[in-house]
N, C-alpha and C positions, 0 to 999 in steps of 0.2 A: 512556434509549433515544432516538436520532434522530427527529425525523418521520418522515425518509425510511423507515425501518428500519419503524419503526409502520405507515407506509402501505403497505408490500411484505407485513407481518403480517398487517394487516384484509384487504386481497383477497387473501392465500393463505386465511385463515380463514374467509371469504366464500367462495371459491372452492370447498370442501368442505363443502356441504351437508349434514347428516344428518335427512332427510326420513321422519317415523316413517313406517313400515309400516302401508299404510292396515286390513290384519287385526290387527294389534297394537295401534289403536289401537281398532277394535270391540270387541276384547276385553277389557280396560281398559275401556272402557264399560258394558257388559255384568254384568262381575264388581264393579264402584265400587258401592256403598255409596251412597246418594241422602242425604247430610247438608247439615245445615242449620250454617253457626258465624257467628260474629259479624263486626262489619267488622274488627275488630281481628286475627283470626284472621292467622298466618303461615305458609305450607305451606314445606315443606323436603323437600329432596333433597340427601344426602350421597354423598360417595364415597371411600372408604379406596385402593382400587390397583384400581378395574374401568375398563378401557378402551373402555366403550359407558356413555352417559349416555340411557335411554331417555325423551323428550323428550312420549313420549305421557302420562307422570305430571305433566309439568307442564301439557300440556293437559286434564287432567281436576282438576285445581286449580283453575286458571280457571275452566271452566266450574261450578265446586262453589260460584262466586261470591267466592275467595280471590284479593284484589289484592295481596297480597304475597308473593311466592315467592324465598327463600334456596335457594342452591346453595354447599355447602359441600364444597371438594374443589379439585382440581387439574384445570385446562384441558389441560397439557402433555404428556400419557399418553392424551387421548381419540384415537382413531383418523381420527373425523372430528366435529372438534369443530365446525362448521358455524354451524350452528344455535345452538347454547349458547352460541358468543362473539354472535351476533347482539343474542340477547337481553338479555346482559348490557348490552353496548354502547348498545342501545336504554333499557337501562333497567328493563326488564320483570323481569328478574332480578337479583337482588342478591348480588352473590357473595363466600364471604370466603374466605381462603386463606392470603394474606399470606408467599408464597416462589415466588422468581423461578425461571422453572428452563425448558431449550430446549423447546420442540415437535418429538415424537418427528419428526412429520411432514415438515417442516422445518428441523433442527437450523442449517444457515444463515444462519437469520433471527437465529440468536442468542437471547438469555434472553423469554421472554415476561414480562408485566406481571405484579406479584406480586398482586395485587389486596390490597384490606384483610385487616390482622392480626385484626382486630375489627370486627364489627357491632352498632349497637344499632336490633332492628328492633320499634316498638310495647311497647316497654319489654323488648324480650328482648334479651339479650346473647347474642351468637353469636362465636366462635372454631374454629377448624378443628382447631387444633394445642392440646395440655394442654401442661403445663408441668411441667420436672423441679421434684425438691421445693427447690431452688437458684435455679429462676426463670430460672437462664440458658440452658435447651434446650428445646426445642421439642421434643415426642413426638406422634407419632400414637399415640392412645388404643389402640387394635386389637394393638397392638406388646405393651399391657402386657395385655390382656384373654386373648391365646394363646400356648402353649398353657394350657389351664383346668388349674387354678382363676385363671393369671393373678397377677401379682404386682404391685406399686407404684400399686393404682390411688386406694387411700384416699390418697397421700401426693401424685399428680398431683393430684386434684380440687384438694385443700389450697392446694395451691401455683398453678392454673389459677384457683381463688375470688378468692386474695389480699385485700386489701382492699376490693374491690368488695361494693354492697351491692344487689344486681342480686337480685330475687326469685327469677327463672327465667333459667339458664346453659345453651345447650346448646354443647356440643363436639360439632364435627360429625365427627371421623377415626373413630369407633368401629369396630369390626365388630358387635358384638352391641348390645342394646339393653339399659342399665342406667340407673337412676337413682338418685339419691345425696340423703341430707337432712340438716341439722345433729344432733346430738342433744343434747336440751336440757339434760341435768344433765353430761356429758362436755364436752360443746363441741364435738367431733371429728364430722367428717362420715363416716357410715355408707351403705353400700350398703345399700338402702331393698327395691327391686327388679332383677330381671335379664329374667324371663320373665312374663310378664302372659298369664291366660284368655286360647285364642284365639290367640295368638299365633303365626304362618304355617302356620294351621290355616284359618283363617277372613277373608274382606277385610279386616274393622276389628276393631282393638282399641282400646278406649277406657276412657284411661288417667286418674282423677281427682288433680288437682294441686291439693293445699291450701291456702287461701290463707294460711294463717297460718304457712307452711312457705317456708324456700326451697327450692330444687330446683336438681341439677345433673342435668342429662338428656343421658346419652352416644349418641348418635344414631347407629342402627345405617345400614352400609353400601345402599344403594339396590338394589345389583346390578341394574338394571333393571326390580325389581318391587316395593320398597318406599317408601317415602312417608312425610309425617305433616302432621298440622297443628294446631300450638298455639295454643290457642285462650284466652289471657289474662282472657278478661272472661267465659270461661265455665269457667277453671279445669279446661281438661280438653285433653290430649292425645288425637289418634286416632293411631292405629299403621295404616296402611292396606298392603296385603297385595297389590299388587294385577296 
């Protein structure tokens, strides 16, 4: 992509703000969980096909004292992606995605930036897209999770693992929230968990991560009011609700 092209992209993306709603964001404050996680901690915001990124989950990360925030998902389908390219841009957010594709908003402007295929954030490995069991396609997780029970998801993770010896995987495309562990006399990776206590019942669910386990953690869609933050040095996922 051109400079020029780049620079007509950041001030159209500039150009559309998405400024949370200052009652959307009291509420969100309100209903948050007052936790404590470690520096290491990574809060994450995924998105499968929702075309609003609510921007107040990532102000209540910060504020929860989390200096690292993943955004897993597509820019290209937000309405007004404003805000979220700001961040990225600045830095503040870490985004992985890793496939070019126009901005509904501007199709003009031509293909936006694919951003990374892969992230390694505080020892976690992040990916947007699973992998067929062939290696050579890219799936959104959510694809194979509906309609349930859902088919090819033990043979994605398989092939999304590959030879990486990453403790904690998560694939951000999910719709649902599952996670996945080796099992130790098969070798095969098993669906461990799907629905945890609590679970968009209550703000937080908190989710313990073994350390002597690995873990692939399918990371459910955001839809505006979900969240989480992995928390490495304390071995524990929050599922936040919020």
């Amino acid at each position: 992509m051109s400079l020029s092209v780049l620079s007509g992209l950041w001030s159209r993306l500039r150009g559309k703000p998405d400024t949370p709603d200052a009652e959307e964001v009291e509420r969100i404050n309100d209903r948050a969980p007052r936790e404590r996680f470690s520096p290491n901690a990574v809060g994450v915001i995924s998105n499968y096909a929702d075309t609003a990124v609510q921007l107040a989950l990532y102000r209540y990360l910060r504020s929860a004292g989390i200096t690292s925030v993943v955004y897993s998902g597509p820019v290209s389908i937000l309405d007004e992606p404003g805000d979220l390219w700001t961040l990225i841009q600045d830095g503040d957010v870490q985004w992985v995605y890793g496939q070019s594709e126009p901005p509904k908003f501007a199709p003009e402007l031509g293909m936006l930036p694919a951003g990374p295929e892969e992230i390694e954030v505080n020892g976690i490995r992040f990916t947007h897209f699973a992998r067929s069991p062939a290696g050579e396609e890219r799936i959104r997780f959510g694809s194979l999770q509906w309609p349930p029970p859902g088919r090819g998801q033990r043979e994605a993770v398989e092939a999304t693992v590959g030879g990486t010896d990453r403790r904690l995987t998560v694939i951000g495309s999910g719709l649902e929230y599952e996670r996945w562990v080796p099992n130790p006399v098969t070798k095969r990776w098993e669906l461990y968990e799907q629905n945890v206590p609590g679970y968009a019942e209550t703000p937080i669910a908190r989710i313990e991560l073994a350390p002597e386990q690995r873990h692939v953690i399918v990371h459910p869609t955001s839809r505006t009011s979900y969240c989480s933050v992995i928390d490495p040095d304390q071995n524990r996922m929050s599922l936040l609700m919020l």
